[in-house]
C-alpha positions as a Markdown table, in Angstrom:
| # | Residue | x | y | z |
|---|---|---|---|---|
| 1 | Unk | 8.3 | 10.2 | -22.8 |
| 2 | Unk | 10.4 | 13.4 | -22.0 |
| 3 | Unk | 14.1 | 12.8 | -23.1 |
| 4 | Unk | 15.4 | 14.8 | -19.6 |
| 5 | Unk | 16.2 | 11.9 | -17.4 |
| 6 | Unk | 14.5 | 12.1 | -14.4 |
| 7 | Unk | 15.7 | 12.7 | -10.6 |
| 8 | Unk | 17.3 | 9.2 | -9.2 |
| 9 | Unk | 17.3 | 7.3 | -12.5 |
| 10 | Unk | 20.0 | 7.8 | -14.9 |
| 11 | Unk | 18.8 | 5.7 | -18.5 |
| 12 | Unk | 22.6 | 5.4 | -19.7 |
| 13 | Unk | 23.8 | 3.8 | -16.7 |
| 14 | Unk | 20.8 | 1.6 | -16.0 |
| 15 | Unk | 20.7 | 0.3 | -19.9 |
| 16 | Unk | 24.8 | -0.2 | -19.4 |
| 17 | Unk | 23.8 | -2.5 | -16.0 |
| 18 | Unk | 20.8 | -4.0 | -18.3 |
| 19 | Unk | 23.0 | -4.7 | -21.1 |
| 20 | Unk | 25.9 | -6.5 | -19.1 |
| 21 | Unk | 23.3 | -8.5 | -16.8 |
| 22 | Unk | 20.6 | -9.3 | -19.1 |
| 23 | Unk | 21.6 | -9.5 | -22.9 |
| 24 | Unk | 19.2 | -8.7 | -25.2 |
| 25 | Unk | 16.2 | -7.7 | -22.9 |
| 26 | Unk | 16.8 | -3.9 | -24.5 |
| 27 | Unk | 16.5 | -2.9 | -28.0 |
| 28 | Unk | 17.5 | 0.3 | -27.6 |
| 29 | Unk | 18.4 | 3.7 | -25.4 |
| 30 | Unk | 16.0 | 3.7 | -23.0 |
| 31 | Unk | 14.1 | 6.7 | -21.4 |
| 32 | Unk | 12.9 | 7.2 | -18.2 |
| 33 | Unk | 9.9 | 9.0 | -16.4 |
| 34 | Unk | 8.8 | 8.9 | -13.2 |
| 35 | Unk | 5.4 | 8.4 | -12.1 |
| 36 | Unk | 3.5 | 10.3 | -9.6 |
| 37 | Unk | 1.6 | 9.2 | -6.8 |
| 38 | Unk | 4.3 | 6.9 | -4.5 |
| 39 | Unk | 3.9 | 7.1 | -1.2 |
| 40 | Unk | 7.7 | 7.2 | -0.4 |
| 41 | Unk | 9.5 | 4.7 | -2.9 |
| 42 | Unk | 9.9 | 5.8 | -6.1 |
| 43 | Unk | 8.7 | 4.5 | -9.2 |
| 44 | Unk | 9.9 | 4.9 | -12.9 |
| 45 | Unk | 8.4 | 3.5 | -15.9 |
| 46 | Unk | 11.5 | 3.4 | -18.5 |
| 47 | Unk | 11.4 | 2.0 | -22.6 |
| 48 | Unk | 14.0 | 1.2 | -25.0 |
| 49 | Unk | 11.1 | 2.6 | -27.5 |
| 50 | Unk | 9.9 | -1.2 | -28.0 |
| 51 | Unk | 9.2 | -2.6 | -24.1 |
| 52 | Unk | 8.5 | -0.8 | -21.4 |
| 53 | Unk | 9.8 | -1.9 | -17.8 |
| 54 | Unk | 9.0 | -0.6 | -14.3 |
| 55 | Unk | 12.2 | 0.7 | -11.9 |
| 56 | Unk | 12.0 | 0.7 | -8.0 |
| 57 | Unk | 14.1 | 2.3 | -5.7 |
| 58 | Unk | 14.2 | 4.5 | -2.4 |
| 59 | Unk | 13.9 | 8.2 | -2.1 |
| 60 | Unk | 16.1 | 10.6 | -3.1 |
| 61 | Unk | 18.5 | 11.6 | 0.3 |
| 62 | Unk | 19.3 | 9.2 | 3.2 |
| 63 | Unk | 16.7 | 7.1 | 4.3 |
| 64 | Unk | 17.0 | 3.9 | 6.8 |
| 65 | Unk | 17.9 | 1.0 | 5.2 |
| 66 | Unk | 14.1 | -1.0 | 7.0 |
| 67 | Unk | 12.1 | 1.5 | 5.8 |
| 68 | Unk | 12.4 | 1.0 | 2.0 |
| 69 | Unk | 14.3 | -2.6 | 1.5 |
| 70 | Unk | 14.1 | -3.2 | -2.0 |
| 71 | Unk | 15.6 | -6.7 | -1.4 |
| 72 | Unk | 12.1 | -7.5 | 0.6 |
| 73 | Unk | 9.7 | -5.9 | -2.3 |
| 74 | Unk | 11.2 | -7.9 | -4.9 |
| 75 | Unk | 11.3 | -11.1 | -3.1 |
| 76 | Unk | 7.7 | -10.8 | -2.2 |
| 77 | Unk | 7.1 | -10.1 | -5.7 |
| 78 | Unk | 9.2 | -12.9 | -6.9 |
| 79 | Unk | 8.0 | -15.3 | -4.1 |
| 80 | Unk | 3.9 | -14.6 | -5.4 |
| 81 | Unk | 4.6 | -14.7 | -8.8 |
| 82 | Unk | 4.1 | -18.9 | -8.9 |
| 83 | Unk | 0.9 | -18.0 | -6.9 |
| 84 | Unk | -2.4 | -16.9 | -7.9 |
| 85 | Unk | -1.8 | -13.6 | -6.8 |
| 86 | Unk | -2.1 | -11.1 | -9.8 |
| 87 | Unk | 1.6 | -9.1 | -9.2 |
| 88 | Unk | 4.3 | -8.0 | -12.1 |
| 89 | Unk | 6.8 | -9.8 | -13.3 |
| 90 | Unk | 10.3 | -9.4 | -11.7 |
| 91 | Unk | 13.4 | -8.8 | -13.7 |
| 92 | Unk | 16.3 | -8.4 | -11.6 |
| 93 | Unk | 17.1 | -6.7 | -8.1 |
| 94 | Unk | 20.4 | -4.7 | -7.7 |
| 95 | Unk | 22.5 | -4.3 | -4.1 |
| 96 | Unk | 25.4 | -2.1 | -6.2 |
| 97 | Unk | 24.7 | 1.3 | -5.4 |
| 98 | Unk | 26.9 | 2.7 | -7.8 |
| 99 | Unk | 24.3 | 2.3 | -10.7 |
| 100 | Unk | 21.4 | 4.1 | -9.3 |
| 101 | Unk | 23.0 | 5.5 | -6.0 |
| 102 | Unk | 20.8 | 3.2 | -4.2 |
| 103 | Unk | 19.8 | -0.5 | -4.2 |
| 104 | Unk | 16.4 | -0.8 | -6.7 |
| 105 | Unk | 14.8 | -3.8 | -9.0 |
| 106 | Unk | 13.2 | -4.1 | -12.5 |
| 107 | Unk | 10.0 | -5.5 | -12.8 |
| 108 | Unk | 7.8 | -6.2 | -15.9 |
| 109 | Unk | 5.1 | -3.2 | -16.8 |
| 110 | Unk | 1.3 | -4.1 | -16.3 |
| 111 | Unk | -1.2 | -1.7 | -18.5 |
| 112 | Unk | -3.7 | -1.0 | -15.8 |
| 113 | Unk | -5.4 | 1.8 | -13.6 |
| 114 | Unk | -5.1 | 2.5 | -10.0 |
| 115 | Unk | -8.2 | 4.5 | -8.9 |
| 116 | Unk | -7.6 | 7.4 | -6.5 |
| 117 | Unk | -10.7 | 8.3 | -6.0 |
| 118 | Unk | -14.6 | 8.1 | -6.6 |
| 119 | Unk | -14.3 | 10.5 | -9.5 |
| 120 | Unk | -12.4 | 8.5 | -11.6 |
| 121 | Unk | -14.2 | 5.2 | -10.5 |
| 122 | Unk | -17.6 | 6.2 | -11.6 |
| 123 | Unk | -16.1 | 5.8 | -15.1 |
| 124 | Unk | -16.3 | 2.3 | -15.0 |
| 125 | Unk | -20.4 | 2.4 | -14.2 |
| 126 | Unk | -21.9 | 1.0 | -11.2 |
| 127 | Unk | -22.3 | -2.9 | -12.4 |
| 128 | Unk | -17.9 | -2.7 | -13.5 |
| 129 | Unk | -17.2 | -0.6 | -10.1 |
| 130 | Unk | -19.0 | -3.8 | -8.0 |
| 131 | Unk | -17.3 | -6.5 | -9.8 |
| 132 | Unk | -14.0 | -4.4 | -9.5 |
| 133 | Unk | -14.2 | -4.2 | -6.0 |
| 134 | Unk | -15.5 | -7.6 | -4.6 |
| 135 | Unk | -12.1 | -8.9 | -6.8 |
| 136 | Unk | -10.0 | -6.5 | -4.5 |
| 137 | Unk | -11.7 | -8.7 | -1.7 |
| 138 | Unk | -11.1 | -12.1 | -4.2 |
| 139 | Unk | -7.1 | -10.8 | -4.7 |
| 140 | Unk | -6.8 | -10.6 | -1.0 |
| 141 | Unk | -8.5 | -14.0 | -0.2 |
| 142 | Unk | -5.8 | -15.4 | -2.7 |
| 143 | Unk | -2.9 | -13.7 | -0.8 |
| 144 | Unk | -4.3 | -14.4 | 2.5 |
| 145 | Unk | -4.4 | -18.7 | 1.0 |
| 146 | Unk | -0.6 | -18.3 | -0.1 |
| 147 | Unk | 1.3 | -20.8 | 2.2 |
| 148 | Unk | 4.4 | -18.8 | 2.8 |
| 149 | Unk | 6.7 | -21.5 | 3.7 |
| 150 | Unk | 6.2 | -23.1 | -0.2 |
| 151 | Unk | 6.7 | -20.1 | -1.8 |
| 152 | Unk | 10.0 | -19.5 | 0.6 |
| 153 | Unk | 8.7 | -16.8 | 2.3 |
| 154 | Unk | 8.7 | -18.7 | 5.4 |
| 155 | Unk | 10.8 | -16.3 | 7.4 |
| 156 | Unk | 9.5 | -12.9 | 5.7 |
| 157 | Unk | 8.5 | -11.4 | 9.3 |
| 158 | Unk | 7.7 | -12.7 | 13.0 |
| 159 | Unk | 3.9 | -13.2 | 13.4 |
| 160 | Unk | 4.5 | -13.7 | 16.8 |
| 161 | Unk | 3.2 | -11.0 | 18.8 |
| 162 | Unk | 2.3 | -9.0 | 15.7 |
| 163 | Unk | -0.5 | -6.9 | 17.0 |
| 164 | Unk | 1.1 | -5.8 | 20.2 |
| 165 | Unk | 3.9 | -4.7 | 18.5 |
| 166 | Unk | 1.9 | -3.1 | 15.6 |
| 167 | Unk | 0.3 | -0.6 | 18.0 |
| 168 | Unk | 3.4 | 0.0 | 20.3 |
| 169 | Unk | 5.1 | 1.3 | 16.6 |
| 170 | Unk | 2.5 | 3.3 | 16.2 |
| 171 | Unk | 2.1 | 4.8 | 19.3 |
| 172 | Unk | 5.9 | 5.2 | 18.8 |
| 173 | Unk | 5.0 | 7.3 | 15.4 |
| 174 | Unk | 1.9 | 9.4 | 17.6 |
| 175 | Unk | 5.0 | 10.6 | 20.4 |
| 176 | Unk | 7.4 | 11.5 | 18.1 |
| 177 | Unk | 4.8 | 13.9 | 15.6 |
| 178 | Unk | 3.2 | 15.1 | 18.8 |
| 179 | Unk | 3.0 | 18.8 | 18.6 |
| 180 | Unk | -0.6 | 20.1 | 19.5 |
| 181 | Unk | -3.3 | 18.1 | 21.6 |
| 182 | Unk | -5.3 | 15.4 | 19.6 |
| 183 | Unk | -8.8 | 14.7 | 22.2 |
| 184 | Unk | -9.8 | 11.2 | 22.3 |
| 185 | Unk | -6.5 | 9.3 | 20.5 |
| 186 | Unk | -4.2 | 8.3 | 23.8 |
| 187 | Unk | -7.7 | 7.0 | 24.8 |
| 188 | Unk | -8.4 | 5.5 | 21.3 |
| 189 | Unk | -4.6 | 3.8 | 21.7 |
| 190 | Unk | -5.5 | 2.7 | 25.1 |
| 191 | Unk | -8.9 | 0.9 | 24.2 |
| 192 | Unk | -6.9 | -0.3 | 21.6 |
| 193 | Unk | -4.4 | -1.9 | 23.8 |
| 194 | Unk | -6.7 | -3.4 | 26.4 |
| 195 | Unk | -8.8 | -4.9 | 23.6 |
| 196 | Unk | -5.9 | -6.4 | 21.9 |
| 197 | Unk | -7.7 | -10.1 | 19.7 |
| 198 | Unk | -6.0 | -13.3 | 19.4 |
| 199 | Unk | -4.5 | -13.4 | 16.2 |
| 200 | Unk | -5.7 | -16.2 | 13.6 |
| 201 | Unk | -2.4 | -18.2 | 12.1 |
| 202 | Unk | 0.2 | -15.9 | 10.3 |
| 203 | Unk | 0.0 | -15.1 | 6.3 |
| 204 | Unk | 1.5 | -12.8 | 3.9 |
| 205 | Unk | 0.1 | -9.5 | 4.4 |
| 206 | Unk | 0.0 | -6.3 | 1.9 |
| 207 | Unk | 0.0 | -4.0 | 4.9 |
| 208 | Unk | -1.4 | -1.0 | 2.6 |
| 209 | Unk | -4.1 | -2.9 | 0.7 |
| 210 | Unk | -6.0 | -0.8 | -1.2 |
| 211 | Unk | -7.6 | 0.1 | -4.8 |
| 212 | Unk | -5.5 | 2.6 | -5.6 |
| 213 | Unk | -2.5 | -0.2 | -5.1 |
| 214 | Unk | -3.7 | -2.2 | -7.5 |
| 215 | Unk | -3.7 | -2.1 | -11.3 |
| 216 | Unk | -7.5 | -2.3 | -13.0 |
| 217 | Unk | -7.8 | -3.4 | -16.6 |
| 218 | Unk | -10.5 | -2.1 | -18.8 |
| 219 | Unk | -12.2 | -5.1 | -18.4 |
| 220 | Unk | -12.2 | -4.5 | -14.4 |
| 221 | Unk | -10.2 | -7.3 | -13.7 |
| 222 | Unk | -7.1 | -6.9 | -11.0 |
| 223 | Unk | -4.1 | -7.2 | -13.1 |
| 224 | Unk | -1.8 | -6.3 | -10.2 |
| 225 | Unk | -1.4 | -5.8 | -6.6 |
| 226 | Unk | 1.7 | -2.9 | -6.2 |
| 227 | Unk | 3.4 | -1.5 | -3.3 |
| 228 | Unk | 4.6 | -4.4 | -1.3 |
| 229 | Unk | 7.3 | -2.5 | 0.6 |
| 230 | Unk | 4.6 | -2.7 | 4.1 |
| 231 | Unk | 4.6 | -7.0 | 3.5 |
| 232 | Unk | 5.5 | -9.2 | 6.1 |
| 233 | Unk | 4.0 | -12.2 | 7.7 |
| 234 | Unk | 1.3 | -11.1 | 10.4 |
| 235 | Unk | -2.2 | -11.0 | 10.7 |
| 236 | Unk | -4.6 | -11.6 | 7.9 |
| 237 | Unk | -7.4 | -9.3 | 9.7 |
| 238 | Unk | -5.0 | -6.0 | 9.7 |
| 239 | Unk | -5.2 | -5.7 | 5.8 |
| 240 | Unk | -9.3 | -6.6 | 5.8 |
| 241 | Unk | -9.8 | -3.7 | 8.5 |
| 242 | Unk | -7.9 | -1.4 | 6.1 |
| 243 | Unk | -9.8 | -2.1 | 3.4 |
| 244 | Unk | -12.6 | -1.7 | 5.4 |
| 245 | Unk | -11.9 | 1.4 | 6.5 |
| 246 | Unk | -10.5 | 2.7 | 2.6 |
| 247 | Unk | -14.7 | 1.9 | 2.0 |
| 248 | Unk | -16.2 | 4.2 | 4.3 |
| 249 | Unk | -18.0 | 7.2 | 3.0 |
| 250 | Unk | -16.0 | 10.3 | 4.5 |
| 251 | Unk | -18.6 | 13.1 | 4.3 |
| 252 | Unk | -15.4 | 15.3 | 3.7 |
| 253 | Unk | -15.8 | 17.5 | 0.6 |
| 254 | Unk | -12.5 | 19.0 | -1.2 |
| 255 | Unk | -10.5 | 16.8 | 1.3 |
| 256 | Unk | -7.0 | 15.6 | 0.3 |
| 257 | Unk | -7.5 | 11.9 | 1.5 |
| 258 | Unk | -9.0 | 10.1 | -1.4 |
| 259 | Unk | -11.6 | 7.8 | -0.8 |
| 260 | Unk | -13.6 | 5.4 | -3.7 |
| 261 | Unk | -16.2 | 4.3 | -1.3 |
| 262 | Unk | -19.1 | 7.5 | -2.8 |
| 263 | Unk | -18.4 | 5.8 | -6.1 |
| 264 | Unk | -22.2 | 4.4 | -7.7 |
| 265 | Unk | -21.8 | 0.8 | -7.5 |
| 266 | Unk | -19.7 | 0.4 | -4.9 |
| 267 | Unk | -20.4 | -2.6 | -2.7 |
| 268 | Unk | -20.9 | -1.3 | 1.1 |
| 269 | Unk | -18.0 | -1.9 | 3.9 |
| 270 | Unk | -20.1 | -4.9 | 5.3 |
| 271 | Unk | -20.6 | -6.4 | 2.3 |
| 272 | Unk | -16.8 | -6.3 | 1.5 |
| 273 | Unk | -16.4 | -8.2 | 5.1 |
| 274 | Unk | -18.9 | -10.9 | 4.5 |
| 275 | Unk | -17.7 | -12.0 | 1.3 |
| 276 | Unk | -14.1 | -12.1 | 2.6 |
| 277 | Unk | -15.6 | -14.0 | 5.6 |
| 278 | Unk | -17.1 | -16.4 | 2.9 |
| 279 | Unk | -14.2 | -17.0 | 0.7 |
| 280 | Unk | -11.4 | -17.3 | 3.0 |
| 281 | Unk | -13.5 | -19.1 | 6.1 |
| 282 | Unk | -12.0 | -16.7 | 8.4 |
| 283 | Unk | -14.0 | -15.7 | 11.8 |
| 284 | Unk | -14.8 | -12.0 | 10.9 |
| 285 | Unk | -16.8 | -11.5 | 13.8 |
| 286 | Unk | -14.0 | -9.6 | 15.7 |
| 287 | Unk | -12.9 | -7.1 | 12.7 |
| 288 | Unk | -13.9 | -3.9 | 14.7 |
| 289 | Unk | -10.9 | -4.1 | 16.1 |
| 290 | Unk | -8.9 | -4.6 | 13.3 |
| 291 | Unk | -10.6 | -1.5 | 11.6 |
| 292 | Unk | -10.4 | 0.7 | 14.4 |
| 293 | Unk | -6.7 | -0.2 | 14.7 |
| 294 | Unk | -6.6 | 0.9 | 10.8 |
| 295 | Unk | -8.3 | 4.1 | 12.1 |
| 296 | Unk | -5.8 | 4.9 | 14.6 |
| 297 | Unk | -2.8 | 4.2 | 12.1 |
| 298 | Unk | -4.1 | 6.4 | 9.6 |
| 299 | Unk | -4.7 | 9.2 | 12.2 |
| 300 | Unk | -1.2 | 8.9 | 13.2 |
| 301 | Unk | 0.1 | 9.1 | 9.3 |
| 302 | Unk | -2.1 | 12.0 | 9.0 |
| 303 | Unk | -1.1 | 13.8 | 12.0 |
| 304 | Unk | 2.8 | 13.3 | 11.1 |
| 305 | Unk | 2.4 | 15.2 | 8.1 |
| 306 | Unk | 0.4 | 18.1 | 9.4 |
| 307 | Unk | 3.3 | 17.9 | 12.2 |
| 308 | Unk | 5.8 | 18.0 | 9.5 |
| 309 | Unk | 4.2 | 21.0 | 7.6 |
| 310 | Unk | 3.6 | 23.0 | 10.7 |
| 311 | Unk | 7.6 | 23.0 | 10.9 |
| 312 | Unk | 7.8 | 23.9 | 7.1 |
| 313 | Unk | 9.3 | 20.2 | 6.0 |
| 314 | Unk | 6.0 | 19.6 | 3.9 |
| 315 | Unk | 5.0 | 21.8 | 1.1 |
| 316 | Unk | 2.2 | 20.5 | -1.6 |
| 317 | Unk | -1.6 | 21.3 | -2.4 |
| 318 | Unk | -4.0 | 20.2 | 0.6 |
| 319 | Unk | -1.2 | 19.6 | 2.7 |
| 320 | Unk | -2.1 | 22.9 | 5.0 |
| 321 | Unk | -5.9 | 20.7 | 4.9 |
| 322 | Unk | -4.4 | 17.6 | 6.6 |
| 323 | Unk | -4.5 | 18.5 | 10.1 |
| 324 | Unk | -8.1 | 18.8 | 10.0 |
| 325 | Unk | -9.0 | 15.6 | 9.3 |
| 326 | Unk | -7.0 | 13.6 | 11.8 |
| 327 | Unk | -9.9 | 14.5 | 14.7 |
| 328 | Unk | -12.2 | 12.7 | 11.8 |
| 329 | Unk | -10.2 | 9.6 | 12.1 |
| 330 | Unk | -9.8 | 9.4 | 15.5 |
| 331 | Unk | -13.8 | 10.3 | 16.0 |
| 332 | Unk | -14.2 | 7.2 | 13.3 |
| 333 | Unk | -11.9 | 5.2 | 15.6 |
| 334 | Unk | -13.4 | 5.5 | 18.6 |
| 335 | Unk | -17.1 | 5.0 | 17.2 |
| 336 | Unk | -15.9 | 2.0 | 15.4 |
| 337 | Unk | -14.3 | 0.1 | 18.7 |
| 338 | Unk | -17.0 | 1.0 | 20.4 |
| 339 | Unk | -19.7 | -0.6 | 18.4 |
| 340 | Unk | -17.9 | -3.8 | 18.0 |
């Protein structure tokens, strides 16, 4: 570990918080490092030379206090930790900004790997990349089974009208990056709109599920589900169709959107579907939508970046490569909602 602390953790101030709320969890100084890869929260991995911990907190700057509640990540955490559901172990959460300059938790560290990409998945071989996979489909079955009122997650969201409101934020997100024409997504948000399902009863969802959230042992076993801070209670079906649509091939060479779906081994999209529809007992039958939706949502991520490095906010390897890729999505969308 590098001895310079790193930006948004200090270790002397967090061991003095450690020390005063939780005697005898350190043995020593501890040293920080930050790990790369977050989406927007940032993550820390920090050792007193004996244990090694894992720190959470919001990005550097002002952010809005919804968009990265540290209070909601390590409740869900906490809540699942009693459940089946493979997640870390929570130490404490703080609210006292004056430690960290922001609110952030502790949780236990998990050895595992997240894979980002086909590449790195073929390492495992075809018949440890299968298994690996249909248990992301297992994990998610066990989360999806979680009854959130025993685990007191009972009010964690408002299922009630979760779908319409899913796709009137997003269309919120499309307006505000809007800053070239996009052919085929108003009408993609439209068919979206006028197709809108029936919702099956409310569970805990991920909201970003995904391999490369989740920590893989040697062995190929999940030993963790990470990056909770999209969880709420909603539709089951949203975090399926993103999964789904994580497994499609994209015929996209050199892109910067990672995908493990090429890897040898891995089980097809379908296949992923019908042994979630076995497991869980869920009516599957209507999951176009759901992927489609995922589509549209990643389109509009993708488009708010390449809006944000057209006005020089964005700066990065394959970030000038984004903006190409959003028709893809869109094209994917489309296709997929039309075939259902």
């Amino acid at each position: 570990m590098s001895s310079a602390p790193p930006p948004g953790l200090d270790p002397e101030q967090l061991r003095r918080f450690l020390d005063r709320e939780r005697p005898g969890l350190l043995s020593g100084p501890l040293e920080a490092r930050l790990i790369e890869g977050g989406r927007s929260n940032l993550t820390y991995v920090v050792s007193d030379g004996t244990g090694r911990w894992v720190v959470r907190r919001p990005p550097l700057g002002h952010v809005l206090a919804t968009a990265h509640d540290m209070r909601r990540e390590h409740r869900v955490i906490s809540a699942l930790g009693a459940t089946g559901v493979p997640v870390p172990g929570t130490v404490l959460f703080c609210e006292d900004e004056s430690v960290l300059g922001a609110p952030f938790y502790v949780m236990d560290f998990v050895d595992g790997t997240p894979y980002r990409s086909a590449h790195e998945l073929a390492a495992l071989g075809p018949e440890r990349t299968r298994a690996t996979v249909l248990g992301l489909v297992d994990t998610l079955v066990d989360l999806h089974a979680v009854d959130p009122e025993a685990v007191g997650l009972g009010d964690f969201g408002r299922p009630d009208g979760f779908l319409d409101r899913q796709l009137r934020r997003w269309g919120k997100q499309l307006d505000a990056s809007r800053g070239r024409e996009l052919p085929g997504i108003d009408e993609l948000h439209a068919a979206l709109g006028r197709a809108l399902p029936a919702s099956p009863p409310p569970t805990v969802i991920h909201g970003d599920y995904r391999l490369d959230n989740v920590l893989v042992g040697e062995d190929g076993r999940i030993r963790a589900v990470l990056d909770w801070e999209m969880s709420t209670l909603g539709d089951p079906l949203t975090d399926l169709g993103l999964l789904v649509m994580y497994s499609t091939p994209l015929d996209l060479p050199g892109s910067p959107i990672s995908t493990t779906a090429t890897a040898p081994g891995h089980p097809s999209a379908a296949e992923l579907v019908e042994r979630y529809a076995a497991r869980s007992g869920r009516d599957t039958s209507g999951l176009a939508w759901y992927t489609a939706f995922a589509w549209f949502k990643l389109a509009v991520i993708l488009e708010g970046i390449h809006y944000r490095w057209t006005l020089g906010q964005t700066v990065g390897a394959g970030f000038d490569r984004i903006g190409e890729l959003v028709p893809v999505f869109i094209e994917h969308g489309l296709t997929t909602l039309q075939e259902g």
